[in-house]
N, C-alpha and C positions, 0 to 999 in steps of 0.2 A: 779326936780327929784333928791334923794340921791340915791347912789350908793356908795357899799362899797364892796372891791376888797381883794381878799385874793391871793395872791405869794405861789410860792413854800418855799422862803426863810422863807414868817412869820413860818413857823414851819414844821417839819420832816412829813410827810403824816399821818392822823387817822384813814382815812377810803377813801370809793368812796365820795367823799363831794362836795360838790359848791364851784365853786372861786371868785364866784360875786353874789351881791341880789340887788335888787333894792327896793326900796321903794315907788311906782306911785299908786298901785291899794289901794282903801281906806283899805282893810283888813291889810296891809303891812305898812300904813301908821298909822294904830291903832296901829301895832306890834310895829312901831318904836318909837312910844309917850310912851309907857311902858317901852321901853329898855333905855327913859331918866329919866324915874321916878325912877329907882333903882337902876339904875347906880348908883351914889353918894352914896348910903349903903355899908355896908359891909355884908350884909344878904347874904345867901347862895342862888343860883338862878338854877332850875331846869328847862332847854329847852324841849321842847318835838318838835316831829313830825319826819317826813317821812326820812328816808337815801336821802340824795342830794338838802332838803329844803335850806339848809345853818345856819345850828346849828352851826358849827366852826366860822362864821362870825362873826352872834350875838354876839358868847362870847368874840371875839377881840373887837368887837364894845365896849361893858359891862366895858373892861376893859381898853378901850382909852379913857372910857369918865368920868372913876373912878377917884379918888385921886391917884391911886397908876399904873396911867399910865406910868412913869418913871419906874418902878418898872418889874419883868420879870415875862413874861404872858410864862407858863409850860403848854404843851397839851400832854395827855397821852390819850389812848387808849384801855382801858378797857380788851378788848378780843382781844389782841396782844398778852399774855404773860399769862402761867398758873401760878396754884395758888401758885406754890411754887415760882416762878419767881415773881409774881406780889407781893408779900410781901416784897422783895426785894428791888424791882424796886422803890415801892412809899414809904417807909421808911427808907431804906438803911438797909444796912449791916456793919459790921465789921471785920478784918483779922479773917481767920478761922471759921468766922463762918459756912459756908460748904465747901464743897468739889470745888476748883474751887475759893475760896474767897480771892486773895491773897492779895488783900490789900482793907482799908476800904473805902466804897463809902457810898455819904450822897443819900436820896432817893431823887424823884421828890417834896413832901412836902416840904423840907429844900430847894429844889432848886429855887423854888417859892417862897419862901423869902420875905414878903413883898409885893407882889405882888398875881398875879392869878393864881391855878390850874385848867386847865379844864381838868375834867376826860367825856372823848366821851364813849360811852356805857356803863356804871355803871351797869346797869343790867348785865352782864356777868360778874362781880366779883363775887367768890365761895363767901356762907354764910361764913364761917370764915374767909375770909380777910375783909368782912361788918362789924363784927362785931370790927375787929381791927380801922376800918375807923370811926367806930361808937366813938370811947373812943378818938382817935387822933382830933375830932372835938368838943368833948367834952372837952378833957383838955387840948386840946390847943400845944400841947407835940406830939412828937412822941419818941419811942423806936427804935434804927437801930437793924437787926437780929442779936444776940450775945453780945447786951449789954445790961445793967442794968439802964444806966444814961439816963433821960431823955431828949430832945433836945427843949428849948421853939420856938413856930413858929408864925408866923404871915400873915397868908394866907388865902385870899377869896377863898372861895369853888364855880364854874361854873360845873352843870354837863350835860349831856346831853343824850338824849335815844330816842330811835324810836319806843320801847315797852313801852305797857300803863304801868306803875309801881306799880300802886293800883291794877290790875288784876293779878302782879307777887305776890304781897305782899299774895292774897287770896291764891294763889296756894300753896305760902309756896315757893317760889323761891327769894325773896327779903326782907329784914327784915325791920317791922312796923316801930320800931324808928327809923331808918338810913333814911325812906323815908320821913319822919314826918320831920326829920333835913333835909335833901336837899329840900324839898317844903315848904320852905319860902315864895320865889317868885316865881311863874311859867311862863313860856314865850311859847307858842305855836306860832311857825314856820306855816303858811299854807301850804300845799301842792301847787305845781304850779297851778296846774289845780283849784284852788281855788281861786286864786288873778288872773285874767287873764288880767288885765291891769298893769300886769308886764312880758308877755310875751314877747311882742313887743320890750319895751325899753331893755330886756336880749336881745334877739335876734341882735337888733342894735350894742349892744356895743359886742360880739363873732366876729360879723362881721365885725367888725373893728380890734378888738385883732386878728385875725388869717388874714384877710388883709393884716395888718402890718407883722405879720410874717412872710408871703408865698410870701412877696414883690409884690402884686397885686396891682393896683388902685383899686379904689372905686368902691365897689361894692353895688348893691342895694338887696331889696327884693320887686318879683314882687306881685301884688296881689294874685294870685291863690295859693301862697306860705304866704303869712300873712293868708289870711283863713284859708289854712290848718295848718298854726302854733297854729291859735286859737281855732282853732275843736277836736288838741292833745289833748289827756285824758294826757299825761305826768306821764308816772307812773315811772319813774328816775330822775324826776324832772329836776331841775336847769340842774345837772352833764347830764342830756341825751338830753337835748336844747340845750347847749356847744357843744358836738359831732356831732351832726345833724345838726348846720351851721358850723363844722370844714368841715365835710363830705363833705357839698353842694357846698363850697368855690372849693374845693379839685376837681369837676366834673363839674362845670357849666361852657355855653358858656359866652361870652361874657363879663361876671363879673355882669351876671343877674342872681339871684336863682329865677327857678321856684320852681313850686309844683313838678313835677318829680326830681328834684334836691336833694329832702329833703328823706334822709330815715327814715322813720318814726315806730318806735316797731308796732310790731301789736298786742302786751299784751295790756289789759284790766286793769283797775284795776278790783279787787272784791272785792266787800262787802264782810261782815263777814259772814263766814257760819252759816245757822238754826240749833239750834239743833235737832240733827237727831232722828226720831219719834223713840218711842218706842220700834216697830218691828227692826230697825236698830239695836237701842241699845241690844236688845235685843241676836241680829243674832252677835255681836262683842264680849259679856260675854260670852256666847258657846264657841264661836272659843277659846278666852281665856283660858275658865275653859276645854278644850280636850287638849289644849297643856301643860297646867298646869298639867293635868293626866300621860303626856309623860313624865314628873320630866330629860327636855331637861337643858343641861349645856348649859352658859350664857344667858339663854331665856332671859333677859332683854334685852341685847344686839342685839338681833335679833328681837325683836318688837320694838325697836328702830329703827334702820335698814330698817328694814321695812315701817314704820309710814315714815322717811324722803324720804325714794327711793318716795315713791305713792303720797307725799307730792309735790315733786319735778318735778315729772310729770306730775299732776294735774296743775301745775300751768307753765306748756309749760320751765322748767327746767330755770326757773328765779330766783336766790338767793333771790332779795327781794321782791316779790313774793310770795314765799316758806316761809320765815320770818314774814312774815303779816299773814299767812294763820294757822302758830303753834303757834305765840305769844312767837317768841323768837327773837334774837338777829342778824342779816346778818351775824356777825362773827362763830354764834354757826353754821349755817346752811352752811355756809364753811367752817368749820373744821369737822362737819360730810360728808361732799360730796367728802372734799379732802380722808378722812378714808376707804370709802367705794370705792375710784376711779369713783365716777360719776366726779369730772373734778380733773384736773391735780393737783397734788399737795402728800402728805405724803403718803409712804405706806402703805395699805389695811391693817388689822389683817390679821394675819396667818390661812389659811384654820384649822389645826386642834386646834387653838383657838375660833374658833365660833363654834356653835350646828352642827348637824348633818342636823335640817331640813334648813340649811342655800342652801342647797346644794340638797337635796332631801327633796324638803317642804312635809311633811306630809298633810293631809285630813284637819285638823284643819286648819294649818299654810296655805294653800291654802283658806280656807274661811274666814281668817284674811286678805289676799291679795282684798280680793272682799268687806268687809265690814267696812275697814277703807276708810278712804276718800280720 
């Protein structure tokens, strides 16, 4: 069995992510014969799959078994920082160049030097920082904010997304050639619940990592507890198996986990939703075209609003969940939940910066509430 372990030290946190993957169940075991076949390139490598597969691992794997493993492996985070920050952050800046710039910083590009950038969520970069990304990959160069001279670089491009990106590209949310260049190589992650002869051996080794740190002896796992590990649909993958033997460790007698021991999500995953028949579509362009008629201030913003609130609901108020179900990003879908105060996090818009029917939904805005999904 290969097993590859990711530390808080290898890098500043990206997201909710996995801190271990295994490699036992034959799907995982094809993942990993591909992840030596490209290794040795320097071709740009596009990971896809689920928040908590363990897409950060991969790319450390990618880049420990490269040429340029001496060399410094940079993880950035895509939807940590807006767009005017994130132009910044990955190209640098220069004294003065804004408000706040008092001396020059090179960005993550330059930082990575010779070695890896992994950018985690690329899809939540604005179209005009793609397209700056798009020319920095092409010429090889970057520009820091407020200067003219070009910087030459030398950096493998790892990106990584849990949104399908040819479905963004239709939408007109992710730009054609930027995706065409990063899918070189592609690496699709399984979801847990798809390799399940790598439950078990995850499960083993938590149980031993949190063992050792809670100073226990040896703990085992009984059967009625391996069935129900293998019955999880695991829709948090790797990162929500890790907590559910933190947990069990944390309550069990003896230093035996039953099945009562284990808490287990009672979320579902779900398939993609049908498109909704005609009559739906139908009864949603009404609602639309009466609020359209009420010429309401920020109405974007308030069917935005809207769309996440029932979004979020619908899917028993699970971020990623709610993310799989709009075909965007975990990040986008907590920075609108933190905006609106469904959880904790940024303060709300100001009541008289939103509409009126934010507040007194109108006839319309009430049958927008019933015929979105």
């Amino acid at each position: 069995m290969t097993l590859l372990t990711l530390t808080s030290s290898n890098a500043a946190p990206l997201s909710i992510r996995a801190k271990a993957l295994v490699f036992e169940d034959p799907r995982s075991k094809a993942l990993l014969h591909q992840i030596q076949q490209v290794a040795s390139s320097n071709a740009s490598v596009l990971i896809t799959g689920e928040t908590g597969t363990g897409k950060e691992i991969v790319a450390h794997h990618l880049h420990d078994l490269s040429a340029r493993r001496d060399r410094p492996f940079v993880g950035v985070n895509c939807g940590a920082f807006s767009e005017n920050l994130a132009e910044s952050e990955l190209f640098g800046h220069e004294r003065g160049a804004f408000t706040g710039a008092i001396a020059s910083k090179p960005g993550w590009f330059e930082s990575a030097h010779g070695g890896t950038l992994f950018l985690d969520e690329i899809g939540d970069l604005a179209l005009a920082i793609q397209v700056k990304l798009l020319r920095v990959l092409q010429e090889r160069e970057v520009v820091r904010l407020g200067s003219r001279s070009a910087v030459p670089i030398d950096v493998r491009l790892v990106a990584a997304t849990n949104v399908k990106l040819d479905e963004a590209v239709a939408a007109g949310h992710f730009r054609e050639d930027l995706f065409y260049r990063l899918n070189v190589a592609t690496l699709a992650v399984p979801a847990l619940r798809e390799r399940k002869g790598d439950i078990l051996p995850l499960a083993g080794y938590f149980l031993e990592l949190y063992r050792q740190r809670l100073g226990r002896p040896a703990a085992v796992l009984l059967p009625d507890a391996t069935e129900r590990l293998l019955d999880h649909a695991w829709p948090g993958n790797i990162r929500e198996l890790e907590n559910v033997i933190h947990h069990a460790l944390l309550i069990c007698h003896g230093n035996q986990v039953a099945a009562a021991d284990l808490r287990l999500s009672t979320l579902r995953t779900k398939s993609k939703p049908p498109v909704p028949p005609i009559a739906k579509g139908a009864a949603l362009e009404t609602a639309l075209a009466e609020l359209f008629e009420q010429n309401l201030p920020n109405l974007f913003e308030y069917i935005e609003e809207v769309l996440f609130r029932t979004a979020y609901s619908h899917c028993d108020e699970n971020q990623v969940q709610t993310a799989k179900l709009l075909g965007v990003s975990r990040n986008v879908v907590r920075a609108r939940l933190m905006q609106y105060r469904e959880i904790p996090g940024a303060r709300a818009k100001r009541p008289e910066d939103r509409p009126a029917s934010a507040h007194t939904p109108q006839p319309a805005s009430a049958r927008l509430l019933r015929v979105l999904p």
